[in-house]
C-alpha positions in Angstrom: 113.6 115.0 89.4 110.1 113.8 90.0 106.9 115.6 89.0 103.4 115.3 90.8 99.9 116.4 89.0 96.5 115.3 88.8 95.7 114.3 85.1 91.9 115.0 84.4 90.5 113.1 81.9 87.7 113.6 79.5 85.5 110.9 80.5 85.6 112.1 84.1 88.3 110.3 86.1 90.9 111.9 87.5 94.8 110.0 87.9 97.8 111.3 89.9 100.4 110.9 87.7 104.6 111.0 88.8 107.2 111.9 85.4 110.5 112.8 84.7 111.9 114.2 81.6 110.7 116.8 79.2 107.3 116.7 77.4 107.4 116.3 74.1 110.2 113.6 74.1 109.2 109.6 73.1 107.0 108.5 75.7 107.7 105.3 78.2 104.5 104.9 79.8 104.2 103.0 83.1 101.7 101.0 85.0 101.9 99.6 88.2 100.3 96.8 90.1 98.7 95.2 93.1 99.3 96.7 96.0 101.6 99.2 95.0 101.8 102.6 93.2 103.1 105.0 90.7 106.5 106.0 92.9 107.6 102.1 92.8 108.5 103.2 89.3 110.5 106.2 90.8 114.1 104.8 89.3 113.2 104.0 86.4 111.7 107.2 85.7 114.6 109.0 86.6 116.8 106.6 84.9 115.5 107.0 81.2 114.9 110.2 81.1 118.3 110.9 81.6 119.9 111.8 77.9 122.2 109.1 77.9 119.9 106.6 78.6 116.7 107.8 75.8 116.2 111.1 77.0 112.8 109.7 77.1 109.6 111.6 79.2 109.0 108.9 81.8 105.1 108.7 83.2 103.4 106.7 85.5 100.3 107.3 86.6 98.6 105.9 90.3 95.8 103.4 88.5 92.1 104.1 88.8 91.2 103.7 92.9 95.1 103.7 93.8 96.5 107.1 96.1 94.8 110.4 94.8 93.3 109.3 91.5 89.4 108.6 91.2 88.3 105.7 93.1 84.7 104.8 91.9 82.6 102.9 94.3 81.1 100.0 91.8 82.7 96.8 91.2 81.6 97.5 87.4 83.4 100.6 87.0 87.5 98.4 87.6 85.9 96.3 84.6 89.3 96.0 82.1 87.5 98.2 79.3 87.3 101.5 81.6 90.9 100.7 82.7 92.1 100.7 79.4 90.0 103.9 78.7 92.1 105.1 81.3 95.2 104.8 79.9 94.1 105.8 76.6 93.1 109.2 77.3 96.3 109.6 79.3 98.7 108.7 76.4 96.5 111.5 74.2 97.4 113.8 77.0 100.9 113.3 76.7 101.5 112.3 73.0 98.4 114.4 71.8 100.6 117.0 70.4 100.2 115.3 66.7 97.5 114.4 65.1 97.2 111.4 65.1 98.7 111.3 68.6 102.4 109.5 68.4 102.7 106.1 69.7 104.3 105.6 73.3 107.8 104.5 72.4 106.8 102.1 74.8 104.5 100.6 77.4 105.9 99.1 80.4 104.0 96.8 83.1 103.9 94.7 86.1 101.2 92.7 87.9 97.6 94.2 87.2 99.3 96.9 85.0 100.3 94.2 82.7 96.6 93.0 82.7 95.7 96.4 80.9 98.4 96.1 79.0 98.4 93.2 77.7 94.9 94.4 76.5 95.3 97.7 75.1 98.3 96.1 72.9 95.8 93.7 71.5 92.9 96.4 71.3 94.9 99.7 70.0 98.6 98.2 68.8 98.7 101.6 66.8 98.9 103.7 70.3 102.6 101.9 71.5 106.0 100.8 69.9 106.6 98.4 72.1 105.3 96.5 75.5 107.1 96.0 78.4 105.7 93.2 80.6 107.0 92.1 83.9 105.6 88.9 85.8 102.1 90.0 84.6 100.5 87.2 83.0 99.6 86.9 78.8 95.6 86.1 79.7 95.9 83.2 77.2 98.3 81.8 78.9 96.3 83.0 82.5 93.5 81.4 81.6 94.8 78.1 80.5 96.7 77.3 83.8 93.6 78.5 86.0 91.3 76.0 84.1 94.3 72.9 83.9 97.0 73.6 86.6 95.9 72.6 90.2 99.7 74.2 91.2 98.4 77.4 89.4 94.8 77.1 91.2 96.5 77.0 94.4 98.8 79.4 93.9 95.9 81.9 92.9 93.6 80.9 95.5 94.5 84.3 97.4 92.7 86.5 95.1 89.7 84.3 96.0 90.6 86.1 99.7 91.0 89.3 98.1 87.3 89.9 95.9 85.3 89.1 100.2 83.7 92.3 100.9 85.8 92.0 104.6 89.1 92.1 102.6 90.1 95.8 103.1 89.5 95.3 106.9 91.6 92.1 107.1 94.6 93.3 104.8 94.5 96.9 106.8 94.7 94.8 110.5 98.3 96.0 112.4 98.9 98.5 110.7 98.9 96.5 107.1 101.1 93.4 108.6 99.3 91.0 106.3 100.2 93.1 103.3 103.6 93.9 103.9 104.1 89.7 104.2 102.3 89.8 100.5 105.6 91.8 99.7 107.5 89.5 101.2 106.3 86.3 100.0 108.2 84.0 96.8 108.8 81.1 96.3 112.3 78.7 97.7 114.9 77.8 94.5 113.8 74.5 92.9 117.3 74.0 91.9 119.5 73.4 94.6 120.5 76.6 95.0 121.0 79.0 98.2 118.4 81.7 97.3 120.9 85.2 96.8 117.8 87.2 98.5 117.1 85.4 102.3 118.4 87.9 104.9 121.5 85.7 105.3 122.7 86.6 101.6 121.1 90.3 100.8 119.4 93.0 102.8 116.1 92.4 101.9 114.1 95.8 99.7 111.6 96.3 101.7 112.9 99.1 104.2 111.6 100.5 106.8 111.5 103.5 105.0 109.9 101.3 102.3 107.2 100.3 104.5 106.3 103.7 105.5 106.0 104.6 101.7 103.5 101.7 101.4 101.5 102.4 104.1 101.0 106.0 103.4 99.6 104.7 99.6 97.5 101.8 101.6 95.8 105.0 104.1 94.4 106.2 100.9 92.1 103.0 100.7 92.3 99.4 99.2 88.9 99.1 98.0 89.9 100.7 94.6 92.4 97.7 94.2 90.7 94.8 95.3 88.0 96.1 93.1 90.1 94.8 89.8 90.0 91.2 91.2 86.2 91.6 92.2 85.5 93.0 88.6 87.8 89.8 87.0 86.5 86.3 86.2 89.9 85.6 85.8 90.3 83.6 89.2 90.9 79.7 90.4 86.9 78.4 90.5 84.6 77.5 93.8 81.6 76.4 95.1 79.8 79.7 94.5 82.1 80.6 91.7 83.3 78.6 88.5 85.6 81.5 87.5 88.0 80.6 84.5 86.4 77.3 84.3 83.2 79.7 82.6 85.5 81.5 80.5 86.6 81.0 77.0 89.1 83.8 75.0 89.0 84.3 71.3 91.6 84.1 69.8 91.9 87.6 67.9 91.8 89.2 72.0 94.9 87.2 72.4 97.0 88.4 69.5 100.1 90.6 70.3 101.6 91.9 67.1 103.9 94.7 68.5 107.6 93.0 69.8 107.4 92.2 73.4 109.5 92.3 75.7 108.6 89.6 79.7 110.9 90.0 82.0 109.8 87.2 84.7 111.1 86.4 88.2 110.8 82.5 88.5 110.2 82.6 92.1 106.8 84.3 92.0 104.8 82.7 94.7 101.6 83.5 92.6 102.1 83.3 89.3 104.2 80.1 88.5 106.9 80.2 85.7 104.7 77.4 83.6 102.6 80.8 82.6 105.4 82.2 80.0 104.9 78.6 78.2 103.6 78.9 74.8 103.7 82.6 74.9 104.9 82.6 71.0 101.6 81.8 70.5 100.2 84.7 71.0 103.0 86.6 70.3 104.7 88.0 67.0 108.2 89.1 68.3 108.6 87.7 71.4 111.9 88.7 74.2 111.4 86.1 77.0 113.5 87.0 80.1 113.5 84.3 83.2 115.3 85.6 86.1 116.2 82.3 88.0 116.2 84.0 91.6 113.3 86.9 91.3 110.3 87.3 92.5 107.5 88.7 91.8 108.9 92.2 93.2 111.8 91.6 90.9 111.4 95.6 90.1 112.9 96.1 93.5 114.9 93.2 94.0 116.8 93.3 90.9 116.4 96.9 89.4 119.6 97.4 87.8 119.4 93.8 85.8 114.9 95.0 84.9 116.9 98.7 83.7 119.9 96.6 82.0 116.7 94.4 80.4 114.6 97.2 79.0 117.6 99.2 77.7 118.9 96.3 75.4 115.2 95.9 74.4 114.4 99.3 73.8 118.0 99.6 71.7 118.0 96.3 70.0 113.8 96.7 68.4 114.8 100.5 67.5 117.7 99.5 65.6 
């Protein structure tokens, strides 16, 4: 069963938040992505906190400007610090019970989720067990392919779309028709293969009932979401804009030292398999997953082999 609430926080922000299982259990925390939600999570949730798969309390809030949680209005305010200030304040709020507050059993995370995770595990490794990434990229790795990979720059070009201040209007036109192909969208097998997700081979996720869930977050606004590209440098470079060709990472904001688990589907159209290479360069205890015929919606496309994944993960690091 799924609970709904609005979390406030101390520093002002407010999330809608979706659970399952009893409070006070080992905490899986997860965060969602670009242009989806906290109920794409909904399985899973239900799933683990079930007590013969961890009994665990399953949250996932709606990020900051996603459905009912605050939304501010400034570009500044979807800056990654306040996003992880987010997500801090909500683990205290659910493993705040000790002092100091337990660690999340672990932090699971896809697409822009996986951005702030992959920086509160560097920033505050004491605050989670393990991390959970799927198809969200390590920004070491990011970074590198957006300054050196013309297929990587082209492939990313879209979020150069995305930051125009006319993007909410054009992403919003019949009834969210250019979205709804976003969710559609991988890449074709490089291998030969006949893809086991065309309509031909497998009914495809996204529902009609699916579509109506999206639509109903996408009422709520867009703005907040596009925001996290506006606020990113992290993006192919332009005329007016050198992006990640101005950036440069230190290496100690690139250091993962809790085991990680990334779970990747190698048809993402966006972000191209060559971003998990020299991920054990950044991490400690690496679990590298590639899904030969996923996406980048692999959650939905494959959720009893991302479920099968996490549970042998979550098992094999606890042992």
């Amino acid at each position: 069963m799924i609970e709904n609430w609005l979390q406030a926080l101390p520093h002002g922000i407010t999330l809608s938040c979706r659970a399952s299982g009893e409070r006070g259990r080992p905490v899986l925390l997860f965060l969602h992505g670009f242009p989806e939600g906290a109920f794409v999570w909904d399985a899973l949730l239900e799933h683990f906190a079930q007590p013969e798969h961890g009994g665990y309390r399953c949250v996932a809030p709606n990020l900051r400007g996603y459905e009912r949680s605050s939304a501010p209005s400034e570009v500044k305010d979807y800056r990654a610090k306040f996003l992880v200030q987010d997500v801090l304040a909500l683990i205290d709020s659910e493993c705040g019970a000790q002092t100091p507050p337990a660690p999340l059993a672990a932090l699971v995370a896809h697409d822009w989720g996986g951005a702030i995770a992959w920086n509160l595990a560097n920033q505050h490794p004491q605050r989670l067990d393990k991390l959970i990434i799927i198809n969200s990229p390590h920004p070491g790795t990011f970074l590198r392919e957006l300054q050196r990979s013309p297929a990587q720059q082209e492939a990313s070009e879209y979020m150069n779309m995305l930051i125009q201040p006319n993007a909410q209007a054009v992403l919003s036109e019949d009834d969210f028709e250019p979205l709804l192909a976003f969710l559609t969208a991988r890449r074709p097998p490089t291998d030969g293969t006949t893809d086991p997700h065309t309509a031909d081979t497998k009914r495809h996720w996204l529902s009609d009932s699916a579509k109506e869930n999206y639509r109903w977050l996408w009422r709520h606004g867009l703005d907040g979401g596009l925001n996290y590209y506006r606020a990113s440098p992290l993006r192919p470079p332009r005329a007016a804009d050198p992006g990640a060709t101005a950036v440069s990472l230190p290496i100690d904001a690139l250091r993962i030292e809790r085991p990680t688990l990334v779970i990747w589907g190698q048809q993402d159209h966006a972000l191209l398999p060559s971003l998990t290479e020299g991920l054990e360069d950044y991490i400690a205890d690496l679990t590298l997953v590639p899904l030969p015929h996923a996406s980048h919606w692999v959650v939905h496309e494959d959720c009893e082999r991302v479920v099968q994944e996490i549970s042998a993960f979550l098992a094999r690091s606890a042992a």
